[in-house]
N, C-alpha and C positions, 0 to 999 in steps of 0.2 A: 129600629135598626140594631146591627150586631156587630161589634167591631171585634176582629180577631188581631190582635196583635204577639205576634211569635217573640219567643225571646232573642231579644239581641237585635230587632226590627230598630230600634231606637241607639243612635252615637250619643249620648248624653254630654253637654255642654263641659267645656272646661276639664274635659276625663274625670268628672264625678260619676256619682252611683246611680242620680235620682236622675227622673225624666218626668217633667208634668206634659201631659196631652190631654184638651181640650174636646169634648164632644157636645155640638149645642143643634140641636134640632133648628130646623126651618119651619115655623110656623106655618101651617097652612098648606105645607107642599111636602112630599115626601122627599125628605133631604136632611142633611147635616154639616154642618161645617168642622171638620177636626186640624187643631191646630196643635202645634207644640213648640218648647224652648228647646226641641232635641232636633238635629237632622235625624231623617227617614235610610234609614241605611238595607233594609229587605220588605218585601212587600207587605201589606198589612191585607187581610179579609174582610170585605164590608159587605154584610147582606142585608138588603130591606126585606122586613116582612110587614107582609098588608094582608092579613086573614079577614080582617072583621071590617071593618071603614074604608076598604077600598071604592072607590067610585068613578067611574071614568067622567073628562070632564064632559059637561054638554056638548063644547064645541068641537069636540072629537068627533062625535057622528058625523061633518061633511067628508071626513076621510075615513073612519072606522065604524061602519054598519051596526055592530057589535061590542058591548064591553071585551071579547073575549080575544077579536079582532085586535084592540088595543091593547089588552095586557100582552096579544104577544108581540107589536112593536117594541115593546118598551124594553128599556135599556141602562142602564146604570152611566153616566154623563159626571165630567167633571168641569163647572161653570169657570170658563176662561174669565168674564167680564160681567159687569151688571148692566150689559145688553141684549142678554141672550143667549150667547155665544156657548155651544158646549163642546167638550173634544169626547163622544160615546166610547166608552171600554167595551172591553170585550163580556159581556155578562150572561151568567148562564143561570138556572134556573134548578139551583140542589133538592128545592121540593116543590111542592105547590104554595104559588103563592107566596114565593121567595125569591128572589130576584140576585146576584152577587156577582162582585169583580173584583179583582184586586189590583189593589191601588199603589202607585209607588210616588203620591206626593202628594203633600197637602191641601187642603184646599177645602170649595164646598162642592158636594155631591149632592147628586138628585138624580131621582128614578123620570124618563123623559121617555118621549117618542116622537116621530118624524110629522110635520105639520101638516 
């Protein structure tokens, strides 16, 4: 994944200069979790790219005939809960095989599609 973050995207704590923000992959799943000691003050750019290792999963074929079918569900999703639960952004597609939306709050993201 690619995280674009603009200057001045970050209020840095206490009106200091510095800003730590956190990027830690989701194992297993095409996701990240980005955290920070700063509030989010302008949107940040997040795009996944899946050139090589992409795979859709098995249980996708009772609703996607096709991997290809699948990759154009899919969506860029911020997980509300560790139930499930996602709220889909708006995400568009700036090349092949690239997936992107931009985000205006922290949290974990994952690239999803409808069950």
């Amino acid at each position: 994944a690619e995280v674009d973050v603009p200057a001045g995207a970050f209020v840095p704590p206490g009106g200091g200069d510095n800003v730590t923000l956190s990027v830690r992959p989701l194992p297993g799943i095409y996701g990240l979790t980005l955290q920070s000691d700063a509030a989010l003050a302008a949107p940040v750019r997040l795009t996944f790219k899946y050139p090589v290792h992409f795979a859709a999963p098995s249980d996708s074929r009772a609703r996607y005939p096709t991997d290809v079918l699948f990759e154009q569900a899919l969506v860029v999703a911020l997980a509300e809960d560790d139930a499930g639960k996602f709220q889909t952004l708006r995400s568009t597609r700036p090349a092949s095989d690239n997936l992107q939306a931009m985000i205006s709050t922290l949290g974990r993201y994952q690239m999803v599609a409808p069950r």
